[in-house]
N, C-alpha and C positions, 0 to 999 in steps of 0.2 A: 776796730771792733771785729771779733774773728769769731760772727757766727758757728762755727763750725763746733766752737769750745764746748756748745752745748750737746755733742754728742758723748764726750765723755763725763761729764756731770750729770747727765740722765742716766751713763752706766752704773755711776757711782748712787747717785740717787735711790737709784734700784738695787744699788746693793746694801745699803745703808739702810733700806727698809724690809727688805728681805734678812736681816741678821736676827731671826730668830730664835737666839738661845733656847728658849725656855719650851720653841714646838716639840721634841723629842720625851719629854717630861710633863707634857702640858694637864694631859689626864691622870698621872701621875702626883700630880699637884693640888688637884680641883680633889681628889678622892681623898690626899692626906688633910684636907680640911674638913673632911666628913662628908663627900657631896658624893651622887652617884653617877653612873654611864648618862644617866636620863639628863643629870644638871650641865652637863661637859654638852651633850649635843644643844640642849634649849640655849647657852650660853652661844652656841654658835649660830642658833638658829635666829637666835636676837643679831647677831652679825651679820647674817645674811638679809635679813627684816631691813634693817636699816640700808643694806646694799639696794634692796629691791627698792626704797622709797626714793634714794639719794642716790642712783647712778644717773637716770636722765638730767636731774634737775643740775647734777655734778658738771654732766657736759656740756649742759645748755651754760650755765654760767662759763665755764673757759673758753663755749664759743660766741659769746655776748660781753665780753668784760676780761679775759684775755686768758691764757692758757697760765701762762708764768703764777699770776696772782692766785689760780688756786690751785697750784702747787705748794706756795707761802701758805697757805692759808691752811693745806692740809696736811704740811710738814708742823705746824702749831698743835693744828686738832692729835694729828697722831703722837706728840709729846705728851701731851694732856691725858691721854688714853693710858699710854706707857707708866705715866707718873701713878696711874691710880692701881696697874696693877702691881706696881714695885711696891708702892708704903701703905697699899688698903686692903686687906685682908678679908674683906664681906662680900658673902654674892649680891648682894645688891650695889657694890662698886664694883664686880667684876662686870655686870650688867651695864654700867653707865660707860666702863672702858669701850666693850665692843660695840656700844653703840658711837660713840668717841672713832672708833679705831674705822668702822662702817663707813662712816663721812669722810675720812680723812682716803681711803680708800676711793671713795665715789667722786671725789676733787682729784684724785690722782690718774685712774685708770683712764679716761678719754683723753685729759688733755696731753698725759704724758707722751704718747704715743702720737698725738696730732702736734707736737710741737717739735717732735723726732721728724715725723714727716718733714714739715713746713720747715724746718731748716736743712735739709736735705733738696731741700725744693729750691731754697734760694740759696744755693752753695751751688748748685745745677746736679746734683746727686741723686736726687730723688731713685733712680734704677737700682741704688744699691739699699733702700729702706727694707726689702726684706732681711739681707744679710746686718745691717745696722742695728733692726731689730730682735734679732736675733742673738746678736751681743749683749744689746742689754738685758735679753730675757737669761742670756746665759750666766752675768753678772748675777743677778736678781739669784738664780739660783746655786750657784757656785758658794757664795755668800751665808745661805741659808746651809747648804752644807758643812762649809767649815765653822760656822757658827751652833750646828745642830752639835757638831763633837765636842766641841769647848763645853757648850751648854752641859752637857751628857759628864763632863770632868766635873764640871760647876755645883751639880744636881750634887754631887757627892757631899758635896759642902753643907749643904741645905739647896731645899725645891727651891726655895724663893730667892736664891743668888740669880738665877738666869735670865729672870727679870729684871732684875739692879741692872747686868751689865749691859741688857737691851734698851732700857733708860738712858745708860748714859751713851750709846752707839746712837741714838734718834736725834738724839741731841746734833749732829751732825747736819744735822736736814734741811733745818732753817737757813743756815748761810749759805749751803749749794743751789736751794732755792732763788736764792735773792739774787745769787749771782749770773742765773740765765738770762742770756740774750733775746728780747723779741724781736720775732723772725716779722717780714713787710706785713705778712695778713695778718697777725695780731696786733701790729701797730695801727693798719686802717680797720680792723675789725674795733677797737679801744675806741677811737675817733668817733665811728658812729657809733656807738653805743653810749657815749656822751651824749649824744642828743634825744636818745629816747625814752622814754618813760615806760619803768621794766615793766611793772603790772599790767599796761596797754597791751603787754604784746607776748608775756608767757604764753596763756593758753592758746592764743592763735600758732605762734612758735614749735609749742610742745605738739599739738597736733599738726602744724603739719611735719615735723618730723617723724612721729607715729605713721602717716599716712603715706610718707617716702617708706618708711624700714618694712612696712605691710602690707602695701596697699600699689605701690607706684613701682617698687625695685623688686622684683620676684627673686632675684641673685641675692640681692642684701635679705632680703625677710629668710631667703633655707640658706642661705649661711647661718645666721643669725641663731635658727635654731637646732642646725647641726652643732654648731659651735658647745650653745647651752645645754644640751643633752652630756655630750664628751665631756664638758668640762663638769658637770653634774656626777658623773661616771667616775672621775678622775679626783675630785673632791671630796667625795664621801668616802672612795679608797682612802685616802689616805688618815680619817680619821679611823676607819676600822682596821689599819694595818695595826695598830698598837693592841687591842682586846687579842686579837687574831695569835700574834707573835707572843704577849704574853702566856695566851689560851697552850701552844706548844711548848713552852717551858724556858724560851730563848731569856738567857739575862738580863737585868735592867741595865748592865753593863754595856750590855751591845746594841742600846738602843741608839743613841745620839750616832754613833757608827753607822748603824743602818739610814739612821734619817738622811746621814750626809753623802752615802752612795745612792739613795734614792732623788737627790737633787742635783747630785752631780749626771746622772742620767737624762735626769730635766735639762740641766745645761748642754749637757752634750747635745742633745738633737736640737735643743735651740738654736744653739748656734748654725748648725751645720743645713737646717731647714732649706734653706734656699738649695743647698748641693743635692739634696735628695730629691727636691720638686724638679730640681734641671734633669735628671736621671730617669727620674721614674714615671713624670709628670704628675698633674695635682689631681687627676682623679684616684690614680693608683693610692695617691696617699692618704686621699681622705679617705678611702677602702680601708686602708691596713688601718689607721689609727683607732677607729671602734672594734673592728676584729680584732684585733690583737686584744684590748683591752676586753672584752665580752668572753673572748677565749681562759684569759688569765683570771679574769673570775670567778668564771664556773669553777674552775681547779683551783680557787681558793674555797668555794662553797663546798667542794668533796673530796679534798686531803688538808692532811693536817703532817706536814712535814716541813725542814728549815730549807729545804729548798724550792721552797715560792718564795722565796727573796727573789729567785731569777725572777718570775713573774713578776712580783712589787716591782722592780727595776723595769721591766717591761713597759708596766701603766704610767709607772714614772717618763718613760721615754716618749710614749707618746704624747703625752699630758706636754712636754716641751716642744714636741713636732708641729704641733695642733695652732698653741697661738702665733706664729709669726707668719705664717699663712695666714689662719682667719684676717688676722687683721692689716697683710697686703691683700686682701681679695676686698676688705670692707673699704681701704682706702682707696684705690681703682674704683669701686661705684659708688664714693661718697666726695660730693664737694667741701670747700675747706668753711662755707659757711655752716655746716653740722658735721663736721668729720668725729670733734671727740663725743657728740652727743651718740651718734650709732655706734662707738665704740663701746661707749658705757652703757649701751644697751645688751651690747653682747654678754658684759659681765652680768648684769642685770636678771638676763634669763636664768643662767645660771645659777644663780645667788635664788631668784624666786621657786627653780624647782628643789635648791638644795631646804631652802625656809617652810616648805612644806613637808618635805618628807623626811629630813633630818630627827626629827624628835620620834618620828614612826619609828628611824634606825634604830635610832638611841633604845627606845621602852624594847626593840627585838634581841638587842645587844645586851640589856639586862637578862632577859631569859634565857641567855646563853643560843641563844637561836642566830649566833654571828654565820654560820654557813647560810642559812637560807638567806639571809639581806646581802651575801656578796651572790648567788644566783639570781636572786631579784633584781638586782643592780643591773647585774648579764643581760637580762632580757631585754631589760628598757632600753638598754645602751645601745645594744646592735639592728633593733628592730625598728626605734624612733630614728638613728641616724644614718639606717639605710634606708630609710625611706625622703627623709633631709638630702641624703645622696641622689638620688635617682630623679629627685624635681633639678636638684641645681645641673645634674648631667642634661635632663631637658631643659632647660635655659641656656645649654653653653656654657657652662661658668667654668666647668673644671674638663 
């Protein structure tokens, strides 16, 4: 049995779920059904809603009942998601998908990443999980790029191909799932978890992990919300790069094109994350990641010309620099009996300030007031995650 297997299966995993044809065209699609700016963000803001309910409860279950199983379980749910937006045509099934797609999500984000660890750990590798990590985020994104330009050929056909073909790509999920290896500490995590009765011991569980991520780990709690700010920052770019590009007159042609230079950007720094931290060290980077990103939206908020793509490529690069650090800094101060849970907290934050203030975007996106929400965006970014900076710099961390 060659543990190790499971490092290219969680690439593939990640790439497999990352093949989003249909992201390049997405609002493109929702509006040829008659729905507006306002429906495309509440649609996501119901994604994020559901991220924000189902991240902890996602990690607590992979770290109480095994990482592998909800994986299976959310390579299902994300099937199910996919099938509603391929053959169901109503926003009221688009709404049941992204709550479908939210969960399948919130089963994937901790454990995946805790069961990279953990096999890494017992392979004796563990030193190389940043760069490991980094792969698969780079898969993850590579993936979404060459799938954004197919997608972009696809759309030509009809909006609603790029979904067919992301149906039949998910499909894929289930059998790479089943066929991970669990690693020693899922195996004796499984064991005891046979013997106890779950409702006894959720909310004692759930808080005290709360009480570690906020209360006990001052490194883990301003990571956690430097993380959630940037990826907030980085998030909501990318659904306003589409109003944005179309607002300057750029083709529908060259859309799927752009999405797939903006994730090959992602890839690149993911991957290479680890070479820049050895260089520059991790304070320097966590500096440049919101600068940069804070810088490149102001000059979205006050020109209107094709070359803030360099920029969108920018935020895209850091958006891939960002996670494979966060989460070796969160695994160095988390034990493997909550590893995916604080993982899935970090998405969490995220997800919770994008489900707030997404539909704000959205109703400012309708009035054409897209400059001012990418300067607003600017401010929060660099002001909340330089001051996320400056606590983790007093605690040592970076």
């Amino acid at each position: 049995m060659d543990i190790l297997s499971n490092v290219w299966k969680l690439r593939w995993i990640q790439a497999i779920r990352f093949s989003f044809f249909w992201m390049p065209v997405f609002v493109l699609f929702i509006q040829d059904l008659g729905f507006g700016y306002f429906h495309v963000f509440t649609l996501q803001a119901i994604f994020s809603l559901t991220l924000v309910l189902g991240e902890l409860p996602g990690g607590y279950l992979g770290d109480r009942f095994g990482w592998k199983w909800c994986l299976v379980v959310g390579s299902i749910i994300n099937i199910a998601g996919a099938t509603l937006y391929a053959f169901c045509h109503k926003f009221a099934s688009f709404a049941i998908a992204e709550v479908l797609w939210g969960i399948s999500v919130s089963l994937f984000s901790g454990s995946e990443a805790a069961i990279l660890y953990e096999t890494l750990d017992d392979a004796g590798e563990k030193k190389t999980y940043t760069a490991q990590e980094g792969m698969v985020q780079m898969y993850g994104r590579v993936a979404e790029a060459v799938t954004a330009v197919i997608g972009g050929f696809l759309a030509y056909m009809n909006l609603w191909v790029p979904f067919v073909a992301y149906f039949v790509v998910v499909l894929g999920l289930f059998p790479l799932t089943m066929s991970l290896k669990d690693t020693k500490k899922s195996q004796s995590m499984a064991l005891s978890s046979s013997k106890l009765k779950l409702f006894d011991r959720i909310e004692s569980d759930i808080k005290a992990i709360l009480d570690f991520a906020f209360q006990q780990n001052k490194i883990v709690k301003w990571t956690l919300l430097y993380s959630g700010i940037v990826g907030f920052a980085t998030l909501i770019s990318i659904w306003l790069f589409q109003p944005y590009f179309k607002h300057i007159g750029l083709s529908i042609f060259w859309f799927g094109i752009l999405w797939a230079i903006l994730n090959l950007a992602a890839a690149l720094t993911a991957q290479k994350a680890w070479l820049v931290e050895k260089r520059m060290g991790l304070f320097s980077v966590f500096l440049i990641i919101p600068l940069s990103i804070g810088i490149s939206l102001i000059l979205f908020g006050t020109m209107d010309t094709i070359f803030m793509v360099l920029f969108a490529i920018s935020i895209q690069g850091a958006r891939g620099l960002k996670t494979p650090l966060v989460y070796a800094l969160l695994n160095r101060e988390t034990s493997s009996q909550m590893r995916a849970s604080i993982i899935s907290i970090d998405n969490l934050i995220t997800r919770l300030i994008f489900t707030i203030f997404a539909p704000i975007i959205g109703w400012l996106a309708d009035l054409e007031s897209i400059h001012f929400s990418f300067i607003l965006v600017s401010v929060v970014v660099m002001v909340l995650s330089g001051t996320c900076l400056y606590k983790l710099k007093k605690y040592k961390a970076v």
